[in-house]
PDB file with one MODEL, atoms N, CA, C and O in Angstrom:
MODEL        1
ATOM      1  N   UNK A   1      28.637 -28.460  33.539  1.00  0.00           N
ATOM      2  CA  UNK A   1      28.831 -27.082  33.979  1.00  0.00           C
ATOM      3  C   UNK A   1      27.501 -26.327  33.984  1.00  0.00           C
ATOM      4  O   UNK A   1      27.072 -25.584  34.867  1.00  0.00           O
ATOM      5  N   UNK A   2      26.891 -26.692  32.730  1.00  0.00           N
ATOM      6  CA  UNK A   2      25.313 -25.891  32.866  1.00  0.00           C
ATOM      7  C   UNK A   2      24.485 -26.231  33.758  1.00  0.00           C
ATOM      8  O   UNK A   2      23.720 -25.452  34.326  1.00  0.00           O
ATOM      9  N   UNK A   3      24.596 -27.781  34.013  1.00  0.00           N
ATOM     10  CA  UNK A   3      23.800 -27.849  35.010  1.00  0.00           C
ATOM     11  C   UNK A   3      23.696 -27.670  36.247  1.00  0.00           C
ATOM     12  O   UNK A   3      22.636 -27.799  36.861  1.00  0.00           O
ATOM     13  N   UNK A   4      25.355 -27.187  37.019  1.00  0.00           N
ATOM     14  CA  UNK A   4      25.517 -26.528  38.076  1.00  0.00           C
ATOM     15  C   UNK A   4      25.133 -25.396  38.044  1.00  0.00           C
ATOM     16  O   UNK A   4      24.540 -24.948  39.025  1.00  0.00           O
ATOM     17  N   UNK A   5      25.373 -24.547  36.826  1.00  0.00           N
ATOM     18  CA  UNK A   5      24.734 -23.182  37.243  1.00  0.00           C
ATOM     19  C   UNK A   5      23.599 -23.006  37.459  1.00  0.00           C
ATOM     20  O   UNK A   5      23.134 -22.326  38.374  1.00  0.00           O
ATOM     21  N   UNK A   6      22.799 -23.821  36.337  1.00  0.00           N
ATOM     22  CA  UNK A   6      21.253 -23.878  36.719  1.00  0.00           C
ATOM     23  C   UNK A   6      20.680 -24.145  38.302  1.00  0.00           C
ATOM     24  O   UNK A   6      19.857 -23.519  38.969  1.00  0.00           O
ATOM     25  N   UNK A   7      21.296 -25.067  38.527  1.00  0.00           N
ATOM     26  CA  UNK A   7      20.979 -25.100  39.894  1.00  0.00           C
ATOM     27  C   UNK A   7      20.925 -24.262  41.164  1.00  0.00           C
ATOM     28  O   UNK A   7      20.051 -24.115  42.018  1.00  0.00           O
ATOM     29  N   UNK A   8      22.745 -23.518  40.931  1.00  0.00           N
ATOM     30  CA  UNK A   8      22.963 -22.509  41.664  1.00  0.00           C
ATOM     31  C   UNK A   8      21.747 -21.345  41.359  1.00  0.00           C
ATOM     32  O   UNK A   8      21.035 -21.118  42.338  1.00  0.00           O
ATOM     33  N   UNK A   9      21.508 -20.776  40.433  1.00  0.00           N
ATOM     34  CA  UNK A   9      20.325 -20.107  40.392  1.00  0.00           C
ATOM     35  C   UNK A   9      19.377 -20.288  40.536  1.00  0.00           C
ATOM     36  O   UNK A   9      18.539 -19.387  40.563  1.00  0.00           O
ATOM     37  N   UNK A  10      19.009 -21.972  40.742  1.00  0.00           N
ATOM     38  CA  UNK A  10      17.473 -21.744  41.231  1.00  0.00           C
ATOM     39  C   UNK A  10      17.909 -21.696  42.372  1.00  0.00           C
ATOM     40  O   UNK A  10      17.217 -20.758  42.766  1.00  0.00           O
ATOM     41  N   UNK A  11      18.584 -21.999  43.322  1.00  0.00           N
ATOM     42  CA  UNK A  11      18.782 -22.148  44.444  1.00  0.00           C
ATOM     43  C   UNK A  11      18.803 -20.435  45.002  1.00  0.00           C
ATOM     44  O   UNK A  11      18.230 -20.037  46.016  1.00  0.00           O
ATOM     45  N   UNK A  12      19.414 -19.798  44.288  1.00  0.00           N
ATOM     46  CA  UNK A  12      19.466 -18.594  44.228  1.00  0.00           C
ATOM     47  C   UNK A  12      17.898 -17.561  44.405  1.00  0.00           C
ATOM     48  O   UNK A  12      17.363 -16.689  45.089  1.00  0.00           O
ATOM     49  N   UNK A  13      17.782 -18.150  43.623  1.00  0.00           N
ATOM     50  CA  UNK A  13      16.083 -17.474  42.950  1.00  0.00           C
ATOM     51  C   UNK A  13      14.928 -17.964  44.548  1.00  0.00           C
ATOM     52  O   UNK A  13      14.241 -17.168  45.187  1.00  0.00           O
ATOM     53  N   UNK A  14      15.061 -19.415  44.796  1.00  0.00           N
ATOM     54  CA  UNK A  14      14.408 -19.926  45.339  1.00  0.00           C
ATOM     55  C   UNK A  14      14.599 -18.254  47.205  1.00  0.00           C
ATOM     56  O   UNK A  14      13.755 -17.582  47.798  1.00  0.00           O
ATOM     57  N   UNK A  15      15.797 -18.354  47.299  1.00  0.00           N
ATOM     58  CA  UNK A  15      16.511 -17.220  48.352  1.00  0.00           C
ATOM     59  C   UNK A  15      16.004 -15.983  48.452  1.00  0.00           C
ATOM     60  O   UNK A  15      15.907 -15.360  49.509  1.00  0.00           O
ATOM     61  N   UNK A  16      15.552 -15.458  46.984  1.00  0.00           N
ATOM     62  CA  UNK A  16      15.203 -14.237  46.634  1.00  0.00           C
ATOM     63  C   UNK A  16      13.856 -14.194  46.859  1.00  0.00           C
ATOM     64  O   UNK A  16      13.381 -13.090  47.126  1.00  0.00           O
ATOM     65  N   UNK A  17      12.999 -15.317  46.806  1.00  0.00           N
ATOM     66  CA  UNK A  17      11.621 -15.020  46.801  1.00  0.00           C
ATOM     67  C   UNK A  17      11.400 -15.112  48.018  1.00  0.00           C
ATOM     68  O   UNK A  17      10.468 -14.428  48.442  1.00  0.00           O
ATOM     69  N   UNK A  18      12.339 -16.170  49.222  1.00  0.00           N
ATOM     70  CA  UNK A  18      11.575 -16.303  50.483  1.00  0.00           C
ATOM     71  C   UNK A  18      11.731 -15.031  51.535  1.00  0.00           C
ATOM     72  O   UNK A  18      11.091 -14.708  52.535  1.00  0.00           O
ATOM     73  N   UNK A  19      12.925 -14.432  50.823  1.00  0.00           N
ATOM     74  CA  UNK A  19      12.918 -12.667  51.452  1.00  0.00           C
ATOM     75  C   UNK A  19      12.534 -11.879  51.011  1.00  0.00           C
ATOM     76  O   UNK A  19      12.755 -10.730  51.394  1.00  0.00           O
ATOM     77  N   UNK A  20      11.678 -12.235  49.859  1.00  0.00           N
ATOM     78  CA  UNK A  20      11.153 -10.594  49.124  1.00  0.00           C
ATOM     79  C   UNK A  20       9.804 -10.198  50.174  1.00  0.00           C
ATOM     80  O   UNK A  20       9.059 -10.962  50.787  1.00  0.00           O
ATOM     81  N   UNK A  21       9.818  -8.988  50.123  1.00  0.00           N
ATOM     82  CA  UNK A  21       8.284  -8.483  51.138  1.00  0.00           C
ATOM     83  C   UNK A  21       7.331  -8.824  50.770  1.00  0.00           C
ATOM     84  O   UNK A  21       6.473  -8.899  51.650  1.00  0.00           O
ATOM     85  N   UNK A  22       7.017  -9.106  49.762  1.00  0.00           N
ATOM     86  CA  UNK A  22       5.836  -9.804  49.680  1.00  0.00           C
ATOM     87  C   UNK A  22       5.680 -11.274  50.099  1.00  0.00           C
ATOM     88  O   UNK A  22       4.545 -11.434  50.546  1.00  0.00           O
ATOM     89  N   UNK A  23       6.262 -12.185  50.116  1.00  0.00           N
ATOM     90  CA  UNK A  23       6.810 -13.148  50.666  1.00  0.00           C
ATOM     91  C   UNK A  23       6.810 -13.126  52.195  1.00  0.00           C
ATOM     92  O   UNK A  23       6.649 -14.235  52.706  1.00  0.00           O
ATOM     93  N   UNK A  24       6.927 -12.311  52.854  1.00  0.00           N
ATOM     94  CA  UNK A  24       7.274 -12.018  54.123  1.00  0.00           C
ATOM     95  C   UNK A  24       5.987 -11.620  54.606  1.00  0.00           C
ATOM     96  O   UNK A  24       5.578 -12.077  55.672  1.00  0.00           O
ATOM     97  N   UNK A  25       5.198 -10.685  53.822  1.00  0.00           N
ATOM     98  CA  UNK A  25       4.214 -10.277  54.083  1.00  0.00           C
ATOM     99  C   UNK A  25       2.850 -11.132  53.742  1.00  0.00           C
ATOM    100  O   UNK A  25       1.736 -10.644  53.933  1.00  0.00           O
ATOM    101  N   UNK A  26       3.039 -12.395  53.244  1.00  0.00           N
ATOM    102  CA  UNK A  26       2.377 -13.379  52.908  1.00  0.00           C
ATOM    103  C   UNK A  26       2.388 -14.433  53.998  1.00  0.00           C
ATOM    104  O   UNK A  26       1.490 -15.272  53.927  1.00  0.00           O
ATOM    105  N   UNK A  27       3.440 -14.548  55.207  1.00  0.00           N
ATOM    106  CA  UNK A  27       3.761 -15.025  56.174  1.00  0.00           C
ATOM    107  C   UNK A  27       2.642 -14.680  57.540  1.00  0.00           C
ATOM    108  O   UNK A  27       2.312 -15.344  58.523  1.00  0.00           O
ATOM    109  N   UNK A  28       2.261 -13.274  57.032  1.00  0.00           N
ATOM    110  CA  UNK A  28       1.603 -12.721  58.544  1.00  0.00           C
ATOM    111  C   UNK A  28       1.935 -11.266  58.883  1.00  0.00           C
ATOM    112  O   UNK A  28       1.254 -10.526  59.593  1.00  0.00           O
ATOM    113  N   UNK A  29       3.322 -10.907  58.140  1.00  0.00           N
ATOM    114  CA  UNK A  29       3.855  -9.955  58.807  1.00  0.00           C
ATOM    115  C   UNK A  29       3.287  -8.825  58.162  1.00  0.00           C
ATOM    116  O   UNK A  29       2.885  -9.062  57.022  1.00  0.00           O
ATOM    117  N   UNK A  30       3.088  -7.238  58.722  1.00  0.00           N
ATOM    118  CA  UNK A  30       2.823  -6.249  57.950  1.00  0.00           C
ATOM    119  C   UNK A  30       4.232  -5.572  58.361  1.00  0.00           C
ATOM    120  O   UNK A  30       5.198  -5.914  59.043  1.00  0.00           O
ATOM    121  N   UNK A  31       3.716  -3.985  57.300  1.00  0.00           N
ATOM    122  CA  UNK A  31       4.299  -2.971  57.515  1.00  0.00           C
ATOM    123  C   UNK A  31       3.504  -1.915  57.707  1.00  0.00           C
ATOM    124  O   UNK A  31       2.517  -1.667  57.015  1.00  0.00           O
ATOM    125  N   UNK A  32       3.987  -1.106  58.862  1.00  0.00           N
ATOM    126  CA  UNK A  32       3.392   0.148  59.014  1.00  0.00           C
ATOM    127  C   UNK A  32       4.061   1.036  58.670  1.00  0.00           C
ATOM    128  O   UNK A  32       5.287   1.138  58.710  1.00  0.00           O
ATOM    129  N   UNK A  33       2.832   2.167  58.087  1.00  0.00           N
ATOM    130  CA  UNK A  33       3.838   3.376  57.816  1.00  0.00           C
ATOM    131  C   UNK A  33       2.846   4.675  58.532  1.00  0.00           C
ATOM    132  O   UNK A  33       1.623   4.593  58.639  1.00  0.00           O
ATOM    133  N   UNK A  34       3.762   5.982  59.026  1.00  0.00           N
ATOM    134  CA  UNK A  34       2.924   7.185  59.369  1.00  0.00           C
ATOM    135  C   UNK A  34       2.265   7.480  58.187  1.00  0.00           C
ATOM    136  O   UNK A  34       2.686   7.115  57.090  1.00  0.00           O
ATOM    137  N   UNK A  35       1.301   8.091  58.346  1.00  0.00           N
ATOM    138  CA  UNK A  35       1.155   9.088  57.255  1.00  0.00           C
ATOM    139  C   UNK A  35       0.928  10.372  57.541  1.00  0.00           C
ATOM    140  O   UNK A  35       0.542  10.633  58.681  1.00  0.00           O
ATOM    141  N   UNK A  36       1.129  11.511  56.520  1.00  0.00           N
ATOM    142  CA  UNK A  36       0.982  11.721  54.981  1.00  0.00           C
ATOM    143  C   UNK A  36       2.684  11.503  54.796  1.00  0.00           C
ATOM    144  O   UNK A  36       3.089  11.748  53.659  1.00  0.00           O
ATOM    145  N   UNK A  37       3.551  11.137  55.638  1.00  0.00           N
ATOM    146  CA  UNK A  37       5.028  10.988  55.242  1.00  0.00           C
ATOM    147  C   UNK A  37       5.271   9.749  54.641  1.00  0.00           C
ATOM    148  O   UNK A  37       5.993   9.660  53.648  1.00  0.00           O
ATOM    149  N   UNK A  38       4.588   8.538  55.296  1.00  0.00           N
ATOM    150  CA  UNK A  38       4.965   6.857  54.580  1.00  0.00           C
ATOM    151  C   UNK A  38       6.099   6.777  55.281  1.00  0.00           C
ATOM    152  O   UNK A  38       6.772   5.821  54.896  1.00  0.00           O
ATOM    153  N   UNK A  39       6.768   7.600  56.461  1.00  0.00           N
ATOM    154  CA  UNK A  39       7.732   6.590  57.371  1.00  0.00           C
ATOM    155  C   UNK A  39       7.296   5.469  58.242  1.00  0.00           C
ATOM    156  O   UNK A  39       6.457   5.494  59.143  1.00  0.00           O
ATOM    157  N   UNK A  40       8.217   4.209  57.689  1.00  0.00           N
ATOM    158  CA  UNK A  40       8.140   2.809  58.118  1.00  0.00           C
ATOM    159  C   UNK A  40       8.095   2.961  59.480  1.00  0.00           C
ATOM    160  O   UNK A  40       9.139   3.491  59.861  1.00  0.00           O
ATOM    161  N   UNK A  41       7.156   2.668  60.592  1.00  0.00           N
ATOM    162  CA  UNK A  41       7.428   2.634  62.156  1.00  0.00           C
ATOM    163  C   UNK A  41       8.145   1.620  62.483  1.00  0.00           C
ATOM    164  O   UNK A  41       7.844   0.580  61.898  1.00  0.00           O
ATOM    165  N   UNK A  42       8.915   1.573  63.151  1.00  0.00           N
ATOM    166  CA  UNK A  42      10.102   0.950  63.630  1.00  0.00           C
ATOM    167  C   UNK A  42       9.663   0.850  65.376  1.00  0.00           C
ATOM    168  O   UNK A  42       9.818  -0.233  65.941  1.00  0.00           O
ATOM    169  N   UNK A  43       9.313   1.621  65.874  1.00  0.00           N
ATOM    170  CA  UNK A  43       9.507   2.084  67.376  1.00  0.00           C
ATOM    171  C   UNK A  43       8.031   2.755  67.478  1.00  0.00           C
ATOM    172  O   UNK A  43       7.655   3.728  66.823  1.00  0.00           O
ATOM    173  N   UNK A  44       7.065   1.831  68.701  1.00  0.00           N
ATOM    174  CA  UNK A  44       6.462   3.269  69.038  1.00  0.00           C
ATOM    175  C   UNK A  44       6.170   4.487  69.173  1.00  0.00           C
ATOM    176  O   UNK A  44       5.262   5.314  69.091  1.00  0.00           O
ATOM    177  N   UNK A  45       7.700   4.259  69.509  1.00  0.00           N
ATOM    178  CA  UNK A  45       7.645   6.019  70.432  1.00  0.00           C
ATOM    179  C   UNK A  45       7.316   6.901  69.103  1.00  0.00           C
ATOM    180  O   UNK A  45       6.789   8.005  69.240  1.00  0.00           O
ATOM    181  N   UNK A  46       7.620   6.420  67.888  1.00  0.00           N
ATOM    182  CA  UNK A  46       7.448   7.069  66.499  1.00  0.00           C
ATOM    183  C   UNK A  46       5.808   7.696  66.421  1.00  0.00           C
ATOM    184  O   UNK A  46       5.490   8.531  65.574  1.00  0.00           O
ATOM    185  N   UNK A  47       4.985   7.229  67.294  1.00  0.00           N
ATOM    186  CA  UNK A  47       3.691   7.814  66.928  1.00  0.00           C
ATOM    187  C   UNK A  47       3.068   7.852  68.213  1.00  0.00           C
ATOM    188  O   UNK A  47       3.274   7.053  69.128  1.00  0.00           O
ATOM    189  N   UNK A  48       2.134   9.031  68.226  1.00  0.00           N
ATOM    190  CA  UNK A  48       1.323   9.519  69.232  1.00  0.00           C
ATOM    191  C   UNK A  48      -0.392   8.936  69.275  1.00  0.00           C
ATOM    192  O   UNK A  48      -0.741   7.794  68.977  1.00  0.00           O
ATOM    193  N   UNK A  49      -1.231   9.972  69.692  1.00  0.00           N
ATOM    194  CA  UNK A  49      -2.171   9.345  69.885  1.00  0.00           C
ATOM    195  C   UNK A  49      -3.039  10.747  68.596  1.00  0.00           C
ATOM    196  O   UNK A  49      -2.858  11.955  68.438  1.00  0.00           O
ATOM    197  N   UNK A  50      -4.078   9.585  67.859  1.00  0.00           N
ATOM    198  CA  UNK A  50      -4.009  10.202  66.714  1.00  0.00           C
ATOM    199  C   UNK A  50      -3.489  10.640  65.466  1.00  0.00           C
ATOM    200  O   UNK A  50      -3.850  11.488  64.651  1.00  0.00           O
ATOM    201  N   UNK A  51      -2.229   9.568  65.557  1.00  0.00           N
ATOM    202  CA  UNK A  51      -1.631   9.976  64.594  1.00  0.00           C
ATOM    203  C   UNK A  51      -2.648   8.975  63.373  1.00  0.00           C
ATOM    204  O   UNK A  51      -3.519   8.166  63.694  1.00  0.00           O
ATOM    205  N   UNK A  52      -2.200   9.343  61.892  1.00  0.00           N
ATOM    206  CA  UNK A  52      -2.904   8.800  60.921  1.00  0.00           C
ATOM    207  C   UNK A  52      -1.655   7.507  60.311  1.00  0.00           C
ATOM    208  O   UNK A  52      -0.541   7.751  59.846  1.00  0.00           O
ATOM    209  N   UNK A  53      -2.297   6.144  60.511  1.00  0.00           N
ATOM    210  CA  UNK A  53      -1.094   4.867  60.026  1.00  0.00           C
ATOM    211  C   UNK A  53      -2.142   4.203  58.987  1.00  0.00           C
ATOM    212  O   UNK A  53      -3.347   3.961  59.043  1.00  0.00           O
ATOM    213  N   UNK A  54      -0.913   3.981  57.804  1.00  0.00           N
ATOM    214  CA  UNK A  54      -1.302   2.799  56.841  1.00  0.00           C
ATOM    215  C   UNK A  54      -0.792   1.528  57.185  1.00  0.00           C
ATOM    216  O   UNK A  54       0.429   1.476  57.332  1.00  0.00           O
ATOM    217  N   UNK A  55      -1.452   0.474  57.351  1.00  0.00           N
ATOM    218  CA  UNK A  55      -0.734  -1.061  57.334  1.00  0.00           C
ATOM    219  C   UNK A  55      -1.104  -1.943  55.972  1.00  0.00           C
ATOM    220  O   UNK A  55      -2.199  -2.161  55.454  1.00  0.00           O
ATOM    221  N   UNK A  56       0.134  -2.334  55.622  1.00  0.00           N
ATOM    222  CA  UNK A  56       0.286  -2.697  54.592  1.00  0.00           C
ATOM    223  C   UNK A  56       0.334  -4.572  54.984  1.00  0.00           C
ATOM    224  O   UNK A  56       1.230  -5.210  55.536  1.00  0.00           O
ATOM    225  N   UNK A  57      -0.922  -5.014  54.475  1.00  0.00           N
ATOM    226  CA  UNK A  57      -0.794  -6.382  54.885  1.00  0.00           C
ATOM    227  C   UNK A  57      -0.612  -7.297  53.253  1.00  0.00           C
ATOM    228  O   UNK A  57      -0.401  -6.588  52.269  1.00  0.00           O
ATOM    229  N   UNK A  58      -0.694  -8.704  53.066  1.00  0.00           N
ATOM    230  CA  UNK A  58      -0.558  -9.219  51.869  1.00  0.00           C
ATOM    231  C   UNK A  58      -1.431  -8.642  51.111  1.00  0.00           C
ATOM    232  O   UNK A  58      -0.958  -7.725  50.441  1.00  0.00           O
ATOM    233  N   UNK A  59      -2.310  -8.804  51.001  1.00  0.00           N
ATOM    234  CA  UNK A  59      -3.557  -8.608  50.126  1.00  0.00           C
ATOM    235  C   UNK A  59      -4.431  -7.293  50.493  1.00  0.00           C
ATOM    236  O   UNK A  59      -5.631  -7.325  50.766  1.00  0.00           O
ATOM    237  N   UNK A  60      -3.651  -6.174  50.453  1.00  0.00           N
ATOM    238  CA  UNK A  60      -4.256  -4.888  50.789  1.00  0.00           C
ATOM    239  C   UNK A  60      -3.688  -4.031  51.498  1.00  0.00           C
ATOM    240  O   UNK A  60      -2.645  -4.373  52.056  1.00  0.00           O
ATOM    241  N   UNK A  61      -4.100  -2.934  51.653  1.00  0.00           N
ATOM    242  CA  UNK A  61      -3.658  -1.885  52.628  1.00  0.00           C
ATOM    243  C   UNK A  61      -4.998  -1.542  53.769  1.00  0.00           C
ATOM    244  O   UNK A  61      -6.157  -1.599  53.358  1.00  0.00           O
ATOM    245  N   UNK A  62      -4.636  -1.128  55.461  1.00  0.00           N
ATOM    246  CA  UNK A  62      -5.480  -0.882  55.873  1.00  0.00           C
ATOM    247  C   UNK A  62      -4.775   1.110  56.798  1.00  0.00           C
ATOM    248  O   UNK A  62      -3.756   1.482  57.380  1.00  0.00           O
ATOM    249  N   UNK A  63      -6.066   1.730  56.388  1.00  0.00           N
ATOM    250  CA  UNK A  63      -5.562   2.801  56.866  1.00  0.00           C
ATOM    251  C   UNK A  63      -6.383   2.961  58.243  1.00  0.00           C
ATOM    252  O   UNK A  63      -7.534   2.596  58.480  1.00  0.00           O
ATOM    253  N   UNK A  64      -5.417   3.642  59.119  1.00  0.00           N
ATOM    254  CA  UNK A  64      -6.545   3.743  60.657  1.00  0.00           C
ATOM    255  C   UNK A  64      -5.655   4.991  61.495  1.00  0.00           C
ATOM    256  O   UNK A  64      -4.573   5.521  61.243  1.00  0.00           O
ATOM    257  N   UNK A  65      -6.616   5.177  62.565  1.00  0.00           N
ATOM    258  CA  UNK A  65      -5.567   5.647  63.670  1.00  0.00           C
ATOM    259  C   UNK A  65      -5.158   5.571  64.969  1.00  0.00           C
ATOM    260  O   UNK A  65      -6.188   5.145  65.490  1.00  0.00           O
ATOM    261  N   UNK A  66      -4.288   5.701  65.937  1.00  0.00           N
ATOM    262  CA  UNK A  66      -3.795   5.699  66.795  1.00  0.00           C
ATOM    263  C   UNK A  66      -4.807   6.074  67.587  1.00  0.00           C
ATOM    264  O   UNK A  66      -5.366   7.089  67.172  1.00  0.00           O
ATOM    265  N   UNK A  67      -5.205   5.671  68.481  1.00  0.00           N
ATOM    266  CA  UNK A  67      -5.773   5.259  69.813  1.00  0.00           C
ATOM    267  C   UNK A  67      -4.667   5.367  71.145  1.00  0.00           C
ATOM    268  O   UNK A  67      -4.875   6.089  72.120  1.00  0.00           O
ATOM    269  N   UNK A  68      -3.772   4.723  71.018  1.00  0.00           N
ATOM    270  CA  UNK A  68      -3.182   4.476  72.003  1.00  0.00           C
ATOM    271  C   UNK A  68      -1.692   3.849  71.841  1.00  0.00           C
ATOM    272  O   UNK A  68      -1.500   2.804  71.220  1.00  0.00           O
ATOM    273  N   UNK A  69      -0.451   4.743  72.587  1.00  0.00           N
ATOM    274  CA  UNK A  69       0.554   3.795  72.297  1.00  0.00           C
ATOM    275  C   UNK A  69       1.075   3.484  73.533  1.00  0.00           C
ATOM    276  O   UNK A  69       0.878   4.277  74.453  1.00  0.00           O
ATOM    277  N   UNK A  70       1.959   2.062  73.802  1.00  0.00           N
ATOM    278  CA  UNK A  70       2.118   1.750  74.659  1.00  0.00           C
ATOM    279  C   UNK A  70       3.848   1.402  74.537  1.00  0.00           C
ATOM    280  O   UNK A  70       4.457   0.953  75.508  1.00  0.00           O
TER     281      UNK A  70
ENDMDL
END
């Protein structure tokens, strides 16, 4: 019996780490956010030209701005 559960939880655990954001974000992927609010961009249309964005990559944050949206 213990050793099914054990299993089920690593199996479990193993699930939890390959979707955690950091995990994800260790893949390639970032996140952007506007700033001074920190809303997640989802959609272009969310930002103009000049607006101020943080990207949040694995190993750091990069802050910049909008140039151009398409």
């Amino acid at each position: 019996y213990f050793e099914s559960r054990r299993n089920a939880i690593s199996l479990m655990n193993g699930k939890l780490k390959a979707l955690s954001p950091l995990s994800v974000l260790n893949r390639g992927y970032s996140i952007t956010r506007k700033l001074p609010e920190l809303i997640v961009i989802k959609n272009s249309k969310a930002l103009k030209r000049d607006d101020r964005i943080e990207i949040r990559v694995y190993q750091g944050k990069i802050e910049s701005r909008v140039e151009q949206v398409e």
